[in-house]
C-alpha positions as CSV (number, residue, x, y, z in Angstrom):
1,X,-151.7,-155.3,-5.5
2,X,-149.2,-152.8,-3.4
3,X,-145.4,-153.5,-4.2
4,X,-143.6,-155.0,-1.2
5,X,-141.1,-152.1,-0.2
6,X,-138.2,-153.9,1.8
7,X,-137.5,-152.4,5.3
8,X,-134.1,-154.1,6.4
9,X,-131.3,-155.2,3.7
10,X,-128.1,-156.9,4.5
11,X,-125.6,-153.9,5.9
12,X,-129.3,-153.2,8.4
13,X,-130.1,-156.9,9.3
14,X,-127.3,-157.2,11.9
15,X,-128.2,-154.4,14.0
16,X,-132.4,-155.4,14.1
17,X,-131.1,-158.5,15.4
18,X,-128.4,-157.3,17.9
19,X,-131.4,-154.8,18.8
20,X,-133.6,-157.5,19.8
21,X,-130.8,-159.4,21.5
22,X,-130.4,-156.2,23.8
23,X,-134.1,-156.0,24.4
24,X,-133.8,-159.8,25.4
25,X,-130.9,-159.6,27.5
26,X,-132.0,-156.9,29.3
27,X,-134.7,-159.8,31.4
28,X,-133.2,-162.8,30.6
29,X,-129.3,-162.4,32.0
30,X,-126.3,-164.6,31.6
31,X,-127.9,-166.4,28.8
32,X,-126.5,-164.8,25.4
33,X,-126.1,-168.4,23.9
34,X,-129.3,-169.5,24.4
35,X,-130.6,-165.9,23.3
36,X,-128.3,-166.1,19.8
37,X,-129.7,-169.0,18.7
38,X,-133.9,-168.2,19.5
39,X,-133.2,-165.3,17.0
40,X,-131.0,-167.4,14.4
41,X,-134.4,-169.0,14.8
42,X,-136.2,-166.0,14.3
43,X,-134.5,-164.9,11.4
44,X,-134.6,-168.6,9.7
45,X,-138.3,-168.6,10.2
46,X,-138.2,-171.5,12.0
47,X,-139.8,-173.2,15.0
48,X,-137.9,-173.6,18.9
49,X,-138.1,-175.9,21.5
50,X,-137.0,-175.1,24.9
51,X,-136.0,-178.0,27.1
52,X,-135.3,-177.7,30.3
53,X,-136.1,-178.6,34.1
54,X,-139.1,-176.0,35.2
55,X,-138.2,-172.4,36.7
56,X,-135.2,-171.6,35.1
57,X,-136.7,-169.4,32.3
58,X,-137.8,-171.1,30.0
59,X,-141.3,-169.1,29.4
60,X,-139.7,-165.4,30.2
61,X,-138.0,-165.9,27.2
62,X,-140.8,-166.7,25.3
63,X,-142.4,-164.1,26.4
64,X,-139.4,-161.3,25.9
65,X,-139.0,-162.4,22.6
66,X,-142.8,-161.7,21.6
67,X,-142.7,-158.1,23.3
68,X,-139.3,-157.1,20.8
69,X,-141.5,-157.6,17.8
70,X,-144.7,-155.7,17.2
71,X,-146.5,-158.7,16.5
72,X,-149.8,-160.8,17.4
73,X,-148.5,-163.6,20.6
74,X,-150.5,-166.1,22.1
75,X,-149.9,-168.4,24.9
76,X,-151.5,-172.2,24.9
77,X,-151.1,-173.7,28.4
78,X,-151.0,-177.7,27.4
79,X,-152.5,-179.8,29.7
80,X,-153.7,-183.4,29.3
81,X,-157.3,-182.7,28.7
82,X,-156.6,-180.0,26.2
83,X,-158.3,-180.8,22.8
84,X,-156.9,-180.4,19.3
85,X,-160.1,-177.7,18.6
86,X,-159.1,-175.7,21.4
87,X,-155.5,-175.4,19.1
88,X,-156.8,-174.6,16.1
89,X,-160.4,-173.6,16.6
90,X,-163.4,-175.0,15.3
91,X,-166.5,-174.4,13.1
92,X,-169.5,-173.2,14.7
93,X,-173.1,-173.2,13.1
94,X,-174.2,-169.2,13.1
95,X,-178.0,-169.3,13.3
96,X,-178.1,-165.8,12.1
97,X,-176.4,-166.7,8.7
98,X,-177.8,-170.6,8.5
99,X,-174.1,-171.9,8.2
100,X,-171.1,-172.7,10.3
101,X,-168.3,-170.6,10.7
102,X,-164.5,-171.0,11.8
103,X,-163.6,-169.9,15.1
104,X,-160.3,-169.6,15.1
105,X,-158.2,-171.0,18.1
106,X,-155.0,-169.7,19.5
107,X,-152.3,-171.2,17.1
108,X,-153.5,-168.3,14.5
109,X,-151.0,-165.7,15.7
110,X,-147.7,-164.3,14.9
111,X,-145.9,-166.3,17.7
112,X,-147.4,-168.7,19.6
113,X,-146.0,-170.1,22.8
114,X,-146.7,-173.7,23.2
115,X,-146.0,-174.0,27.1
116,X,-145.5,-177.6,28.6
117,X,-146.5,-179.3,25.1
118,X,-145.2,-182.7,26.6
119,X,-148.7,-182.7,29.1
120,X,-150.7,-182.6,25.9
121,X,-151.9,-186.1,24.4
122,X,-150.1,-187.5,21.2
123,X,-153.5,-186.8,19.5
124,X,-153.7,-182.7,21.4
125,X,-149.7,-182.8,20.0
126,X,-150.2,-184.0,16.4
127,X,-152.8,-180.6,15.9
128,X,-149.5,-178.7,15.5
129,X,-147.8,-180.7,12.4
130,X,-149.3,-179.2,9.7
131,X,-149.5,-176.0,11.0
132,X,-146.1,-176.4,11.7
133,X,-145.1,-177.4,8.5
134,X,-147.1,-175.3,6.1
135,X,-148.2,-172.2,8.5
136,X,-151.8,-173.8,7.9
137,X,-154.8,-175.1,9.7
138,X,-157.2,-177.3,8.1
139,X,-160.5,-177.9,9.7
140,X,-163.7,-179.2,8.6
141,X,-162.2,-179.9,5.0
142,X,-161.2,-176.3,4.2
143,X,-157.7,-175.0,5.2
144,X,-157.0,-172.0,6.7
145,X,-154.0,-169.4,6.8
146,X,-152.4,-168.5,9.5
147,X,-150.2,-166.2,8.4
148,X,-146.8,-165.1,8.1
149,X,-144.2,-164.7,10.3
150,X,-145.5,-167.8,12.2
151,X,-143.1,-169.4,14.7
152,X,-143.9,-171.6,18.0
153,X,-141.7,-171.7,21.0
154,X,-142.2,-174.9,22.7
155,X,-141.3,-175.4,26.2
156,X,-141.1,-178.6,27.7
157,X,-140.2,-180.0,30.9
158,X,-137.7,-183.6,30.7
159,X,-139.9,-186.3,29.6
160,X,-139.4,-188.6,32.9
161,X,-141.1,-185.9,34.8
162,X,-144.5,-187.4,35.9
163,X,-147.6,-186.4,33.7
164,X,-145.4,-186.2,30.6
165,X,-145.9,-187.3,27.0
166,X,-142.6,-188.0,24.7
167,X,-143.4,-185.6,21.6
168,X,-143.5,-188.1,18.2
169,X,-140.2,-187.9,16.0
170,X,-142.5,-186.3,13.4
171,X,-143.0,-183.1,15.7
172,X,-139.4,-183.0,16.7
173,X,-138.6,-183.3,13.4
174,X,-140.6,-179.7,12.9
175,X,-138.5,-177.6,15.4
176,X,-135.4,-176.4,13.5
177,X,-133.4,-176.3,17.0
178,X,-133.8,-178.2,20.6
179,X,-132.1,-175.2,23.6
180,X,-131.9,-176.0,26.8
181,X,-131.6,-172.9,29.5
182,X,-129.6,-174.0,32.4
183,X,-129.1,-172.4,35.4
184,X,-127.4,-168.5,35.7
185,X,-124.2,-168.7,36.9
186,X,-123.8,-167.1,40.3
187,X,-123.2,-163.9,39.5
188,X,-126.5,-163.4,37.2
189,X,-128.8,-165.1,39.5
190,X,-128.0,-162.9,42.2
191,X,-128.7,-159.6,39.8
192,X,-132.2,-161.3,39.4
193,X,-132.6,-161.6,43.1
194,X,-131.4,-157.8,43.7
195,X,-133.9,-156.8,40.8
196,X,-137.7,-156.4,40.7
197,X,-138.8,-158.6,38.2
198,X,-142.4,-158.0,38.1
199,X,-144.9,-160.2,35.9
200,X,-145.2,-161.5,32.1
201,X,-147.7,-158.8,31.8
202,X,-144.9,-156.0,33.1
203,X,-142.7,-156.2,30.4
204,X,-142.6,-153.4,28.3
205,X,-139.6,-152.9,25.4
206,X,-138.9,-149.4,24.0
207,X,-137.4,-149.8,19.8
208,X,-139.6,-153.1,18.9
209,X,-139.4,-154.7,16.0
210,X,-142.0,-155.0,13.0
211,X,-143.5,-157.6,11.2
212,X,-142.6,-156.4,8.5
213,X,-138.9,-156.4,9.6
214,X,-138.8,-160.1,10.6
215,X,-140.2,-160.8,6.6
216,X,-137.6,-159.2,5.6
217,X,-135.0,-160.9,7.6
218,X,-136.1,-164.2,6.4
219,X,-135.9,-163.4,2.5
220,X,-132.3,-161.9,3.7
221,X,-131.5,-165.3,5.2
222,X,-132.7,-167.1,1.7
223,X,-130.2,-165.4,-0.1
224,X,-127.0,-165.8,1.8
225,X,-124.6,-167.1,-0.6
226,X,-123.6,-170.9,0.9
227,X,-120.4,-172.1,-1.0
228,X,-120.7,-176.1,-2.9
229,X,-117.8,-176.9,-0.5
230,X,-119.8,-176.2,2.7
231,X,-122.9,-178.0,1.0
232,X,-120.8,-181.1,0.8
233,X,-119.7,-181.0,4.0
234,X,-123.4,-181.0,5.3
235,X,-124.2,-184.2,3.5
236,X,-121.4,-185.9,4.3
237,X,-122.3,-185.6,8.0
238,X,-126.4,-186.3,7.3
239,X,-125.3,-189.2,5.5
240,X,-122.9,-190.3,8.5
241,X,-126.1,-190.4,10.7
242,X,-127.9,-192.8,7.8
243,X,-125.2,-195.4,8.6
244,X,-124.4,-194.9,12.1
245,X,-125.3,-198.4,13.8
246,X,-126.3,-196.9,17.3
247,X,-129.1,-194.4,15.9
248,X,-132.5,-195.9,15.0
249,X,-132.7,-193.6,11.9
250,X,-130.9,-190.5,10.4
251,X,-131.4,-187.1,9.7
252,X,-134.1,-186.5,7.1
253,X,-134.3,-184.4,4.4
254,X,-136.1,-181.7,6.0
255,X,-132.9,-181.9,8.6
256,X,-130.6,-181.1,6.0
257,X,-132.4,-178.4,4.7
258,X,-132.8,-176.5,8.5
259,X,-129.1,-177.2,8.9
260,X,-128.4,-175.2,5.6
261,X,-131.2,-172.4,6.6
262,X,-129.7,-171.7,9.9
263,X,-126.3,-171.7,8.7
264,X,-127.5,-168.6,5.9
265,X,-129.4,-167.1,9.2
266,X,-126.4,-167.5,11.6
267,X,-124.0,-166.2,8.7
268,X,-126.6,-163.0,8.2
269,X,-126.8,-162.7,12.6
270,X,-122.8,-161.9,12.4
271,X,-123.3,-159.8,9.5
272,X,-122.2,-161.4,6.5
273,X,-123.6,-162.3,3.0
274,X,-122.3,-166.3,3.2
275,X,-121.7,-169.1,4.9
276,X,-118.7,-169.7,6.8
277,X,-117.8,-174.0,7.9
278,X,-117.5,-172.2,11.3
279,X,-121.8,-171.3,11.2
280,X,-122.1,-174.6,10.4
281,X,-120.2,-176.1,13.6
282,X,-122.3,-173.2,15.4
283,X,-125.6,-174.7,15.0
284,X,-125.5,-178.2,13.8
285,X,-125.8,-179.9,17.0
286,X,-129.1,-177.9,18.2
287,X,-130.3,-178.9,14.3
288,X,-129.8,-182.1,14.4
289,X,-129.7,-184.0,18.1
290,X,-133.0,-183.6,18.7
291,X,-134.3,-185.3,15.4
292,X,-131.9,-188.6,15.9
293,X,-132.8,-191.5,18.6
294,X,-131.2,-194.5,19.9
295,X,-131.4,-198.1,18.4
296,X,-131.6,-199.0,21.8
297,X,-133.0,-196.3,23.7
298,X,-132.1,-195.6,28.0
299,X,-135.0,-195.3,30.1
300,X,-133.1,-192.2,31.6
301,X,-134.1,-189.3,29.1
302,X,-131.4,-186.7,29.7
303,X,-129.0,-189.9,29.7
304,X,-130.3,-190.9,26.2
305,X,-129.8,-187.0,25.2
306,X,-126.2,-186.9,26.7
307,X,-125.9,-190.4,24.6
308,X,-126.4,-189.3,21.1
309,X,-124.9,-185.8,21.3
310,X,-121.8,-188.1,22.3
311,X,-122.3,-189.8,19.1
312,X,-123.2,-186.8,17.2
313,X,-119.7,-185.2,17.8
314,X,-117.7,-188.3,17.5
315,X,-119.3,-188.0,13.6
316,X,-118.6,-184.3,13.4
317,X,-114.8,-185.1,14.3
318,X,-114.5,-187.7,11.8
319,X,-115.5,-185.5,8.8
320,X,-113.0,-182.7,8.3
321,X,-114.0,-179.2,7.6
322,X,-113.4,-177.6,4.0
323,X,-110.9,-175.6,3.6
């Protein structure tokens, strides 16, 4: 077995990220925010999804991000009649060798873009939880590795658009952050008119980043020191969402645990070896809103969002910071 030889260490992990944040930046303008926290993402290891009303970027950036690293990307357009086997493949019988064989489907890559994933079925949706969860596929009985880094950028349009599915609170649950894009302020959208932007299949980054670098970032991320204080101070506000009247439920354990990692992964983007309370307020809300609902839901979706991120903060300002 050949010894794992680290590429990036702590005083190196800064500048791959700021590297890839150039890379990103360079297509996507106006939109450092939203680019920070895609690769405090990255760097966590865990999974996005991209919210956001259709032509505003949502899929460039998908796309950027998977032409900084040197790794395997595929794209899965989700449509209503897509199938759970066209996710994860399926087993085929080989008349050559008498038995069936595994066919793998599009979800084994690197990064996988899961575009639209509100048009697939609740059944086409639910492929994605394990593989989600454990970076595996299981199919015909025997389970399958994916392998590793795996992370899915989800793109969806609002769920009262027509043709839409509301993803389960089990698959929400699964995406350590919810981003939503926006539109470029004036002066950025008239650089993209001024510019040639050319196609998906144009882009072409100079300095990418390896797989093996991204590994490295996410053992870096596990051992960011995060003080007891700062621990507290998470529960206090998960267990504020437990008891809060208005939401339906609050945030799991799995929630508390992706606040915690994208705290260390935040606290490693801005070059540090622990956690600051301020990475905490960075990322909590993107953590968490997305994983709480209403007791008594709106029938206006963005409405509902605005709704509990109201309710979300009022919590956060109740609960002082430590010190």
């Amino acid at each position: 077995m050949t010894e794992f030889i680290p590429t990036v260490e702590f005083n190196q992990s800064q500048e791959v990220l700021q590297r890839m944040k150039a890379l990103i930046s360079s297509r996507i303008r106006g939109k450092d925010d939203v680019i920070d926290q895609v690769l405090i993402c990255v760097a966590a290891g865990g999974h996005v999804l991209i919210e956001d009303l259709p032509g505003v970027g949502k899929t460039t950036l998908a796309y950027c991000l998977s032409k900084t690293m040197d790794a395997s990307f595929k794209r899965i357009q989700f449509t209503s009649d897509l199938l759970p086997a066209d996710v994860t493949g399926v087993s085929v019988y080989d008349e050559r060798e008498r038995e069936f064989v595994f066919k793998p489907g599009p979800i084994f890559s690197n990064i996988v873009l899961a575009d639209e994933i509100n048009r697939a079925t609740p059944k086409t949706q639910s492929s994605l939880l394990e593989v989600m969860d454990h970076g595996k596929v299981t199919v015909d009985g025997i389970t399958h590795e994916v392998g590793s880094p795996f992370i899915v950028l989800a793109t969806q349009n609002p769920v009262d658009y027509e043709g839409t599915f509301q993803l389960p609170e089990s698959q929400m649950d699964r995406f350590l952050m919810r981003l939503q894009m926006g539109y470029p302020n004036e002066e950025n959208e008239l650089d993209i008119l001024s510019g040639d932007q050319g196609s998906y299949d144009d882009l072409e980054f100079e300095g990418t980043v390896s797989v093996r670098d991204i590994l490295d970032l996410k053992r870096l991320v596990r051992q960011v020191f995060v003080e007891k204080s700062v621990l507290e101070y998470i529960l206090r506000v998960i267990q504020a969402t437990r008891t809060e009247s208005e939401f339906k439920s609050g945030i799991s354990v799995r929630g508390s645990l992706a606040i915690k990692a994208a705290a260390q992964a935040r606290a490693l983007y801005m070059g540090r070896d622990f956690v600051l309370p301020d990475d905490v307020l960075e990322i909590i809300t993107n953590v968490c809103c997305h994983r709480l609902t209403l007791r008594r839901p709106s029938s206006d979706a963005p409405e509902e969002r605005r709704m509990v991120e109201g309710i979300f903060n009022r919590i956060l300002a109740s609960i002082p910071l430590p010190r």
